[in-house]
N, C-alpha and C positions, 0 to 999 in steps of 0.2 A: 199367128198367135204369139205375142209376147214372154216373156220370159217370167212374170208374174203370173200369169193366168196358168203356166206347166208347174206351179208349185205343187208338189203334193205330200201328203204327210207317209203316206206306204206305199214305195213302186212296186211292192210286191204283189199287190191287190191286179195289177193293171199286167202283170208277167211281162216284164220292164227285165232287160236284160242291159249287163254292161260291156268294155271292151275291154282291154288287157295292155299293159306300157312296154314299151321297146326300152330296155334299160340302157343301153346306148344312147340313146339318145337323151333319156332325162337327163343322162350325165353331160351330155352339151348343149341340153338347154338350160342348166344350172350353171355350168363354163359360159353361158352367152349373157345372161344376166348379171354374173358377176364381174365380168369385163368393162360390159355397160354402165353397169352403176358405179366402179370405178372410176371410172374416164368421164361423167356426166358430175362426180361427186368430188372429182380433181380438178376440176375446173371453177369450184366455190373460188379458191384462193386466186386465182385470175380475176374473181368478178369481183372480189372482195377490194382488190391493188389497183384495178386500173384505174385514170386516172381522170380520161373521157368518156364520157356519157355512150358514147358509140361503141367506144372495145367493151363495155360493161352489157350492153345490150347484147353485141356482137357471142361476151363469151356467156353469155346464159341462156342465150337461145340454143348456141351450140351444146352446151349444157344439156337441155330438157332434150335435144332433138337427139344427143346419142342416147342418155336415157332413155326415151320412151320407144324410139326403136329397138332398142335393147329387150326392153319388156314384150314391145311387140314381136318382136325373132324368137325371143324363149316361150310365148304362148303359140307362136306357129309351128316350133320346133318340137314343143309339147303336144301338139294339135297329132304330128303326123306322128309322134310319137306311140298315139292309141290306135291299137287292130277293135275294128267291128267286122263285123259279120257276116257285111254287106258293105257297099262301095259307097263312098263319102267323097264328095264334091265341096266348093268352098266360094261365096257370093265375091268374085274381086271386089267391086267397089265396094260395100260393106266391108270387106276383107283390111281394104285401103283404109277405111274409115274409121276400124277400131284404133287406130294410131294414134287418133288425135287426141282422146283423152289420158293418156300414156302420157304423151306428154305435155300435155296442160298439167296433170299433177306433178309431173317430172319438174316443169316451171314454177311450180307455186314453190315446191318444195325448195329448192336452190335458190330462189330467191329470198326467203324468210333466211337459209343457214347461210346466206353471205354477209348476212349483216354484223357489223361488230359486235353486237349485244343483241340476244336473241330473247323476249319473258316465256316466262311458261307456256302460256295463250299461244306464241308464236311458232311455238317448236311442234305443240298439239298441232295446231292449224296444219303445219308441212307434213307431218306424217299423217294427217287423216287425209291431207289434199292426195298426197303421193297414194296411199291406201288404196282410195277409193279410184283414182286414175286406173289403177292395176287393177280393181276389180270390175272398173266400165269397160276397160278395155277387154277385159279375158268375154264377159258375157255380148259386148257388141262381136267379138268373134266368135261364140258358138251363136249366136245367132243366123251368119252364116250361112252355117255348114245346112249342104244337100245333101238330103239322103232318101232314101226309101223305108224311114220310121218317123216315129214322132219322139221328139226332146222333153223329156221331164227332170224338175229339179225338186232334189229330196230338200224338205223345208228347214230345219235344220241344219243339215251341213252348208244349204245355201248363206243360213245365216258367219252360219261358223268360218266360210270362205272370207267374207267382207271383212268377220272382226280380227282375222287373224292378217287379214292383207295390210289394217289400220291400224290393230295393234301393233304387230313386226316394223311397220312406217314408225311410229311415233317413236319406236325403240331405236331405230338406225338414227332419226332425227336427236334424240337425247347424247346417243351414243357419240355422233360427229360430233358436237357443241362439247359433251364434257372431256372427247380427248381435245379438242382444239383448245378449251380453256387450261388446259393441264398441261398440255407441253407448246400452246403456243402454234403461230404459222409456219415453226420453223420445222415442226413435222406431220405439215399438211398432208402428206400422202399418207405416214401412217393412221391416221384419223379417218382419209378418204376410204381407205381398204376395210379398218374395221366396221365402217360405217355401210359399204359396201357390203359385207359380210351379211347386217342384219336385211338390205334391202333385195339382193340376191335369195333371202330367207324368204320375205316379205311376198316376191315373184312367184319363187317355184310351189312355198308352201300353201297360198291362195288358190295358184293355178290345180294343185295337183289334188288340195282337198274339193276346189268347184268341181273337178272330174270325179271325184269319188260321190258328188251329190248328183252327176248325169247319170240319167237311167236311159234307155231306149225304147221304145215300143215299135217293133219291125211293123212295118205293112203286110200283107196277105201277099204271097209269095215274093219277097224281099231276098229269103236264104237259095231262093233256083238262083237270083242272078250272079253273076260271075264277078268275083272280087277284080277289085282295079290292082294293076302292077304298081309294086312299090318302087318309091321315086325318093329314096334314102339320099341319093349322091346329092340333089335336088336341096336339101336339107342342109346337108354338110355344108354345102354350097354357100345358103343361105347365109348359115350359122357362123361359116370364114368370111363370111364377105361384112358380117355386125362384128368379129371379132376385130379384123382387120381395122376396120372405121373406129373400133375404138381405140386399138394400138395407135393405130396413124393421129387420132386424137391427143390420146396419153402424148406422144413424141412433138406432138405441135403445142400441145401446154407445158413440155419438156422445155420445147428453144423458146417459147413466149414467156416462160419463167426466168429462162438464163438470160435473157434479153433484158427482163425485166430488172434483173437483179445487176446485172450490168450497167445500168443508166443508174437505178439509184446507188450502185457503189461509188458511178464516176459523180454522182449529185453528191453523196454524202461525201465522199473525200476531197471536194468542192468545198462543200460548206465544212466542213469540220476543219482546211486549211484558214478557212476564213474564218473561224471562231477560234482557230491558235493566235491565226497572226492578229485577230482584236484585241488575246485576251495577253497580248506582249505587252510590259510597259516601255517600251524602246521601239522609237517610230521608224515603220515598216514601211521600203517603196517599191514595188518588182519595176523593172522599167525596160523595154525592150533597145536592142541594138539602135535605134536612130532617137533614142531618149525618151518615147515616147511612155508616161508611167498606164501600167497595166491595171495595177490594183495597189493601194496602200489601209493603214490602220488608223483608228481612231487616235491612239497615240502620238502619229505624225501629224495631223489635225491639231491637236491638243497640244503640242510642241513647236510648230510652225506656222498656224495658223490656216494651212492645206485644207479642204473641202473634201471630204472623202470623193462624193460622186464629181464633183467639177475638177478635178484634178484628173480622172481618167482620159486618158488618149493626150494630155497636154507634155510638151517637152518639160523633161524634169530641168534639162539647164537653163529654160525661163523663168522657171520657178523660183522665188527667192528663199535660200534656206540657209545665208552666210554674208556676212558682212563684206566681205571678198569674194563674192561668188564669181567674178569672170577670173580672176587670177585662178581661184580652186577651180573651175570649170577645166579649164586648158592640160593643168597638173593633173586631175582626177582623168581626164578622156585618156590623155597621153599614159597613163601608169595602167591604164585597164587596158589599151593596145597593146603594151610589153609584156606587162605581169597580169594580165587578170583580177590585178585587186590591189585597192588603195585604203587604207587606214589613218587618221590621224585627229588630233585634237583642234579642233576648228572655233569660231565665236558664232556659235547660230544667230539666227537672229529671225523672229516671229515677225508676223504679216503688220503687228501693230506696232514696231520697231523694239518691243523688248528684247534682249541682250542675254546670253547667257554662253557660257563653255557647254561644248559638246563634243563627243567621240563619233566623228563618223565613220563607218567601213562601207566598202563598196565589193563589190566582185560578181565573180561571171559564174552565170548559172549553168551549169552543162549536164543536156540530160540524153541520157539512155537510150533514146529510140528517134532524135530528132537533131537535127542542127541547127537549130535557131539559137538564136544571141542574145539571151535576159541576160539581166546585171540586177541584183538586191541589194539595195542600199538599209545599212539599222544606223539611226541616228539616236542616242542616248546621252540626258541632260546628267550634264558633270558638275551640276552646280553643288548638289549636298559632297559632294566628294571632295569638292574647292573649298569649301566653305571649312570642312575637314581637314583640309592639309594646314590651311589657313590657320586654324585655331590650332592645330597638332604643334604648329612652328611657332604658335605664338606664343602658347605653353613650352616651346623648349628654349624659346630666347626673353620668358620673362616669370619673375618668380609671382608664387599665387597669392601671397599675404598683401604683398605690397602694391605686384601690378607694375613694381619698375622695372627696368630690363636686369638681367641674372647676371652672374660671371660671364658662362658663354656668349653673351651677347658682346659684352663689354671684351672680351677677348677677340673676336671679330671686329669689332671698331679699333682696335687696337691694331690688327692684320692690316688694315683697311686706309691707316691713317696717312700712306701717300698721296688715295685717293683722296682723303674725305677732309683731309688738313691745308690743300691751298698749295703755299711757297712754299721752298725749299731750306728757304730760310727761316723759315718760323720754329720756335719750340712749343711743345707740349708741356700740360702739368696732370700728370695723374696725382688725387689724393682719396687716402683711406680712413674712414671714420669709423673709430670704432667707440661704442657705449660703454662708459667704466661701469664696473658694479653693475650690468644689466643682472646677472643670477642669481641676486641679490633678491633684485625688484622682483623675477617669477616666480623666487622659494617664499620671499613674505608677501605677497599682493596679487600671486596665483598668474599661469601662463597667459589667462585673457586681458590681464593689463599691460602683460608684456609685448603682447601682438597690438593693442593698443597705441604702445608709445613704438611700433616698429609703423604701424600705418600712419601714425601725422607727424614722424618724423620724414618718412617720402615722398607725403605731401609736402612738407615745408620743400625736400631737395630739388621735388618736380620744380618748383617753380622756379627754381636757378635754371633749369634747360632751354637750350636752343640750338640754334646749328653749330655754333662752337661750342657747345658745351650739355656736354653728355655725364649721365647719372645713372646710377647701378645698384641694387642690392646683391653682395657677393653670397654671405651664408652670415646663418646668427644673426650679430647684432653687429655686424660688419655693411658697412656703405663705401661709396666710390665714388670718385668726379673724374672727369677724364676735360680736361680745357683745352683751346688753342689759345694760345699767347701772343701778343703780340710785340713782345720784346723777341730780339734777334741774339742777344748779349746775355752771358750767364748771369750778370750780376744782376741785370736791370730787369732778367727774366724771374730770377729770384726775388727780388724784390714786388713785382705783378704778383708772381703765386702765392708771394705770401697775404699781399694785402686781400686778394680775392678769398683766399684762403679761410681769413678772418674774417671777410662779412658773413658768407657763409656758414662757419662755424658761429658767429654769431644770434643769426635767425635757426639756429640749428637748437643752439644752446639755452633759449628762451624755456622759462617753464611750460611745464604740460597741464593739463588738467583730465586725469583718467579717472572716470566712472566716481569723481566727486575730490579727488588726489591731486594737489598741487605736485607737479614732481619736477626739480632741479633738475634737466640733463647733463653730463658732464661727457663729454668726447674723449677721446686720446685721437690726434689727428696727424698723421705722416705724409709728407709732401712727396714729390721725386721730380723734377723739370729732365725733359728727355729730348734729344731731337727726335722727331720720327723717323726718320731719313737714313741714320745709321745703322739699322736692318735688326736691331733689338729685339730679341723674342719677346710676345708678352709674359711670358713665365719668368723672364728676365726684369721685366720691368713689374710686374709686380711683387718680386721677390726684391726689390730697392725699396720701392715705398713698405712694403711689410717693416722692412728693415728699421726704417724712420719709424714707423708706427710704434716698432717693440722698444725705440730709443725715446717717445717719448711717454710709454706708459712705464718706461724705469724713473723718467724724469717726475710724474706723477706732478705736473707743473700745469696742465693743461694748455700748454702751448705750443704749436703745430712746429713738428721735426721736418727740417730740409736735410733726405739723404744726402748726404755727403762720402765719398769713396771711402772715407776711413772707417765709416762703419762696417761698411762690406769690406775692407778689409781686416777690421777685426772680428767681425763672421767669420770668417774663411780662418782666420784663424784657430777660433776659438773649435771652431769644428772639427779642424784637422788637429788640435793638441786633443779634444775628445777622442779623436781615433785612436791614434797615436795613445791614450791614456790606455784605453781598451785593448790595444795589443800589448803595453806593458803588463797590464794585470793579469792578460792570459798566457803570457810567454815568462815571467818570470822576470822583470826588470824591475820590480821594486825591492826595497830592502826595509829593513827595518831597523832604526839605531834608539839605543838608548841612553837617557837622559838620567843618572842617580838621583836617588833621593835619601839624605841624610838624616841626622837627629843631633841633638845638642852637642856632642861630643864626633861629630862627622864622621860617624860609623855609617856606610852604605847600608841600610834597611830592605833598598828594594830599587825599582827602575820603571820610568816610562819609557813606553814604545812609541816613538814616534817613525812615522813613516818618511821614507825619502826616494826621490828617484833620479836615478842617474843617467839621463836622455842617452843612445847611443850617440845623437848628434847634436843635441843642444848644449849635452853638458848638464848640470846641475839647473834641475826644475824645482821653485819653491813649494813649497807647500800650502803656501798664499793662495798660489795661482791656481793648483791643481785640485786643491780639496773643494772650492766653492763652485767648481766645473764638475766637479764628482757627483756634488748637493743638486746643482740643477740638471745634470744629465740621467741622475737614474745611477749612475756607475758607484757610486757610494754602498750602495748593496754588491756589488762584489769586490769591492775594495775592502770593507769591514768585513767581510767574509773570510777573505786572506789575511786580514790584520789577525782579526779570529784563529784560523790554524795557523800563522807562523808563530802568533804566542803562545800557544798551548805545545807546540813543538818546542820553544824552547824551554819551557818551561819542564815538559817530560825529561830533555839533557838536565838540566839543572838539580830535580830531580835523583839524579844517580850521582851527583860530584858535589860533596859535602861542600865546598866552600858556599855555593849558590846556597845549597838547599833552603837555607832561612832565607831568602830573598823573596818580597813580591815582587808583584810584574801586573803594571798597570796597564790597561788598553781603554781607549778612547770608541764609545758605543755613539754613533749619530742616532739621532731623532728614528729614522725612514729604519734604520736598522733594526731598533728596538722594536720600532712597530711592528716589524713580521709577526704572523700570527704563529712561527714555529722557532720565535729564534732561542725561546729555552730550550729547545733541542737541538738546535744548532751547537749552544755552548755545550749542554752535557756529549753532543756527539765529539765534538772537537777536543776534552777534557778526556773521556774514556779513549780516542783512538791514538792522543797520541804518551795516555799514562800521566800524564800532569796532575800537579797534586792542587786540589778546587781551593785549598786554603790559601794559595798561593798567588791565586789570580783575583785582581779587583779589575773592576768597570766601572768608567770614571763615564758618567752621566749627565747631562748639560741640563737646566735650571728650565727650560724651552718643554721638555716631556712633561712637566707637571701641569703646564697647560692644555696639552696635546690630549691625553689619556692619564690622570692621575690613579683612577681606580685600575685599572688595566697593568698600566705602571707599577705598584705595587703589589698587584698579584704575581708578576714575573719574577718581581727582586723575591718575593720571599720564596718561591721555590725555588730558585738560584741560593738560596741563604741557607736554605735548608741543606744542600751540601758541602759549604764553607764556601762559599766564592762572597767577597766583601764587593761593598760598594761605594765609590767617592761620587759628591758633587762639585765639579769641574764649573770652574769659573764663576765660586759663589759668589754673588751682591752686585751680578750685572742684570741681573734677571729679574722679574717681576712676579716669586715664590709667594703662594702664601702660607704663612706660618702652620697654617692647623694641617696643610701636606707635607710640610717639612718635617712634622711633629710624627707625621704616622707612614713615616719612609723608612723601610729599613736599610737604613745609611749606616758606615763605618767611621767615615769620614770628610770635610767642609775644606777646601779649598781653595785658598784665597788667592783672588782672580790678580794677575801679573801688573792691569791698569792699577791697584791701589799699592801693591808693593813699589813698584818702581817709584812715586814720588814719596816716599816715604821719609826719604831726608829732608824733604823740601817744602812739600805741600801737608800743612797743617788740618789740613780737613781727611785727609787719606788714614794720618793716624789714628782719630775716634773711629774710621769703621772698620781696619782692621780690627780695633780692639772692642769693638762691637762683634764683629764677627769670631772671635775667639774665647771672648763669653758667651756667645748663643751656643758654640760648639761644645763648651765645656756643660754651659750647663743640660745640655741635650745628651752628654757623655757620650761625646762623639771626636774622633781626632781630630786637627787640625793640620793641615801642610798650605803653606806658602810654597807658590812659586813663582820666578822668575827674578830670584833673589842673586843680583848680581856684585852687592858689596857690603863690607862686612858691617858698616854702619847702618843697613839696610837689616841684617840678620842679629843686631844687638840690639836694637828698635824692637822687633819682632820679639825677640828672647825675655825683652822686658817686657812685651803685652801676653805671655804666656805661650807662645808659639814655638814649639822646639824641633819642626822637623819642616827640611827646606830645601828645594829643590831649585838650583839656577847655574848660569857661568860661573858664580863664584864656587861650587862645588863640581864644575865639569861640564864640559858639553855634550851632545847629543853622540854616541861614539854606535861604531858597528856595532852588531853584535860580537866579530869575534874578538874585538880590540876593549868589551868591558870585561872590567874585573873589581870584585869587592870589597878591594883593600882602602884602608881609610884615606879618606880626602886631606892633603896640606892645607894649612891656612895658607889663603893666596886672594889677592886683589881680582879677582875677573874685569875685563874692561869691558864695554857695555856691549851691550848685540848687535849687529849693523843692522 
């Protein structure tokens, strides 16, 4: 009788009795099922990795078969589990039999959860498959069982057995897929376990509610017969012997995992060297001890011309990868037998004969657990690095405007010129050009015409170059030729430089035409002919031609200066009387003498200061020489500075001893003096510290300021004026004043320049401007003084053009300060000034 035809809806109608659980044992047949489905659900990630179609079959059959043995041992274990009342027997092959759909569900199941992507549909399928396995298998096993009653199944919990077998299924089946999608294969067992958990559920909860729907109906004397001996070890037995199998399972998908996981480490760290060394741009070659290359990169390919795959197993030293390869061959084997490793800058050279610099290294690979003999070669293209230094150097030996070679260049051919000049006998000609008035051109016609006439004037010089003769932009608006000559003779070599000199300046000199501007060039041009030979620094020889250059832009002639020694020797000069000035002014070797100044009746009135210096070793230095070296050194500001406090010093003595006290006391103000932006304070400092009375001192001011800064100029004097310091203009009617600043200068006094006094006896045109200049004074009501009034025919001239105060030899010469005194002047002849 089937297992449908025992349904009934009341076993109580029919006095249907049941049996009772050995709780031990549920508890290892719930231990046996969980083991099982463990180890049957650990075994997905095997089936899911492997990689052949056989380990894939291999591990999902092992799969379903500990599975549903597992299922099978927990419903046998539950089987002996139940006490009746009477003796229970159990059909082997039937017994055998209930196995198989165990695990046919066990297989459906693990096969749908191995898959990478499982749908809905799929996961249903595997847990209704698993479900009902577990509930064919639990009822083909009570089918079974022999006994001495009849098997009834309450209709209800029969149902309730199946849907809790397929529901519990479907939920392990969810359960595994949403932790594997959550954390990944990487914690495949915790997935397996809790997945396990529901299916363990799935087992015992089926199994133990289909027992709570068996009923019994004993036979007619069934309870006389005598119970069978229980066979518990029997069970245990069992029960170790499916735990075991699945232990020994779990440990065999243990080492098949680490196995597995081992190949793909050594695959992956395979392929992931090989996706470093593609993704190098500097070509890669492993090559073993007998040359033989292992593996290279695309890069080297790409560099060389090299075949990724056809280069494998070939000698890397037949390979062409250098224009020298058998010389480097020899070098590179021999340096990796000594040292293990060679480096150097090579000319690669590609399979299609392209050309290029390269870096190659080589060296010995030595590894960790093996002695074999690799060698890595990186070979990496030095071309943008060349090309780089190239232009670095070509920028620092040529200027950017121009494009022609710089100073430093021209200083290196300079170094050079033993090589680069031939005979021994030959001479050189360095020449420097420089543009007059170029600042001129960029303040009125803006710097982009100025850069203009700097590029086609270096075009014009380019075209004078060749191997004798080299061209340079130094700085500004400075240029350069550097020649060989072919005169051997100073003279005849002078003569060459200069004619070359002049063509060139010539085609130099030609107008321009900038952005619609005709423009004149005009040069100042300085020669130098030098031998190369005599070991001449360039700073040597460019400080000759400077030389020549500064002589002819004094010359203002535009025609090209041959250095000659005596210019650099009056350099040298000139430079060391500079010194030499500068430590007079700072140690105290000037003096100061004074020059009187009279009135009609040759009463001393007052005194110029003029300055003098007395060389410890030259002797007497004029004042010719020293004041217009003052003017262009800069030293004139502290020269006037001291002129400054030694007159207000003497004028504080003067000051305190009545015979001075009515005395002025003239001082001599330069141009660069005046200009300071603080020198009214300079005078009121110099006036307050040394007590001098400001009424006493005038500043005699040169005709040259009113050009300079006349508004400026006039606001000085009148704050000066404001506390009695007077004012003269020094060397009236050589200057080019004009009247309406003359008009609005707070002047004292007009002093008439020494050039119209002296010919005064003689020269007929000198007397209308004296007496021009002594009516302009008067009527401007301004004083007048003559100087350099040396005879008395000179000073009765003067007397009769209105002139009554007069300062020269004929009233005294320049005397110390300690040797003047105020007493009146004798009439006396002075003889003229040398």
């Amino acid at each position: 009788m089937t297992t449908l035809t025992l349904l009934i809806f009341d076993p109580h109608a029919l006095d249907a009795v049941q049996g009772e659980h050995h709780l031990p044992l549920v508890l290892v047949s719930w231990a046996i099922a969980l083991a099982a489905s463990y180890a049957g659900l650990d075994l997905i990630k095997l089936v899911s990795k492997a990689k052949h179609a056989g380990w894939r079959r291999l591990w999902l059959l092992a799969g379903a078969g500990i599975m549903g043995l597992g299922v099978w041992s927990m419903h046998f274990t539950g089987m002996h589990a139940y006490r009746l009342a009477f003796p229970v027997q159990h059909d082997p092959i039937l017994t055998l039999l209930s196995i198989v759909p165990a695990v046919a569900g066990s297989l459906a199941a693990i096969l749908l959860l191995s898959r990478e992507t499982s749908t809905h549909r799929e996961l249903m399928l595997a847990g209704t498959s698993l479900g009902l396995g577990i509930g064919m298998m639990h009822y083909v096993g009570m089918a079974a069982m022999h006994m001495p009653a009849s098997l009834y199944h309450e209709f209800w919990l029969f149902l309730l057995s199946l849907f809790v077998a397929v529901g519990l299924g479907v939920a392990s089946a969810y359960a595994y897929r949403l932790c594997r999608q959550e954390w990944g294969m990487r914690r495949a067992k915790t997935c397996a376990f809790i997945s396990a958990l529901f299916v363990s559920l799935a087992i015992c909860s089926m199994h133990y509610v289909a027992m709570g729907a068996a009923w019994f109906v004993p036979h007619p004397g069934a309870a006389s017969l005598p119970p069978m001996a229980e066979s518990h070890w029997m069970i245990y037995l069992i029960g170790g012997c499916v735990v075991l199998v699945a232990l020994l399972t779990v440990v065999a998908t243990q080492a098949q995992r680490r196995l597995h996981l081992s190949e793909q480490h050594e695959h992956m760290t395979r392929t992931r060297l090989l996706e470093v060394i593609s993704a190098l741009r500097d070509g890669v070659a492993l090559f073993d001890g007998k040359g033989r290359v292992r593996l290279s990169n695309a890069a080297l390919e790409q560099l060389l011309g090299w075949e990724v795959e056809q280069s494998i197993g070939k000698s890397v030293w037949k390979l062409g990868f250098a224009v020298n390869s058998r010389e480097l061959r020899d070098i590179i084997r021999q340096a990796l037998e000594q040292q293990g490793e060679w480096n150097g800058l090579i000319e690669a050279q590609h399979e299609n004969g392209w050309r290029f610099p390269a870096w190659l290294s080589v060296s010995r690979v030595i590894y960790a657990d093996s002695n074999e003999r690799d060698y890595v070669a990186l070979i990496s293209d030095r071309s943008a690095e060349q090309e780089a230094q190239q232009r670095i150097r070509y920028l620092a030996y040529h200027d950017t405007l121009t494009e022609l070679p710089n100073r430093r260049a021209l200083q290196e051919r300079l170094n050079g010129c033993e090589r680069h000049l031939g005979s021994g006998t030959a001479l050189s000609l360095l020449v420097l050009f420089d543009i007059d008035r170029f600042k001129i051109l960029n303040d009125s016609l803006g710097q982009d015409i100025g850069d203009e006439l700097l590029r086609q004037l270096a075009t014009r010089l380019r075209q004078w170059a060749n191997d004798d003769l080299h061209v340079a932009r130094l700085d500004g608006n400075e240029f350069a030729l550097l020649a060989r000559l072919s005169a051997t003779h100073r003279s005849a070599a002078g003569r060459e430089a200069r004619g070359l000199t002049e063509r060139v300046l010539a085609s130099l000199s030609a107008d321009y035409l900038l952005h619609g501007h005709t423009y004149p060039c005009r040069l100042s041009v300085g020669m130098l002919v030098f031998d190369p030979y005599m070991g001449t620094t360039p700073a040597m020889l460019f400080k000759r031609a400077g030389l020549a250059l500064l002589e002819a832009k004094r010359q203002r002639d535009a025609v090209p200066q041959l250095f000659s020694p005596e210019l650099e020797q009056e350099r040298e000069a000139r430079l060391t009387l500079e010194r030499e000035l500068r430590h007079a002014i700072d140690n105290g070797e000037l003096r100061l003498h004074l020059q009187p100044q009279v009135d009609a009746d040759r009463h001393v009135i007052g005194a110029e200061a003029l300055v003098r210096w007395q060389h410890p070793a030259r002797g007497f230095v004029s004042p010719g020489e020293f004041i217009p070296l003052a003017e262009e050194s800069g030293l004139i500001l502290p020269l006037g500075s001291w002129v400054l406090q030694e007159g207000c010093r003497l004028l504080g003595e003067w000051r305190r001893r009545s015979e001075f006290s009515d005395l002025k006391l003239s001082l001599n103000v330069s141009v660069r003096q005046f200009q300071q932006p603080d020198f009214v304070d300079q005078v009121l400092t110099a006036i307050y510290r040394h007590s001098a009375a400001p009424g006493s001192l005038t500043l005699e001011l040169t005709e040259s300021l009113l050009l300079k800064d006349p508004e400026g100029t006039i606001e000085k004097m009148l704050l000066l004026r404001r506390i009695g310091v007077s004012f003269a203009l020094d060397d009236f009617g050589t200057g080019y004043s004009s009247m309406v600043y003359l008009k609005a200068l707070p002047l004292d006094t007009l002093k008439i320049d020494i050039a119209f006094v002296r010919d005064l006896s003689h020269d007929t045109q000198s007397t209308p401007i004296a007496a021009a200049i002594v009516a302009l004074a008067q009527s401007l009501e301004l004083g007048v003084i003559a100087e350099g009034v040396e005879t008395e025919t000179q000073r009765a001239v003067l007397a009769g053009l209105g002139c009554h105060q007069y300062q020269g030899y004929l009233f005294g010469r320049p005397l110390p300060v300690e040797e003047f005194h105020p007493t009146p002047v004798a009439q006396r002849e002075a003889p003229p000034a040398a």
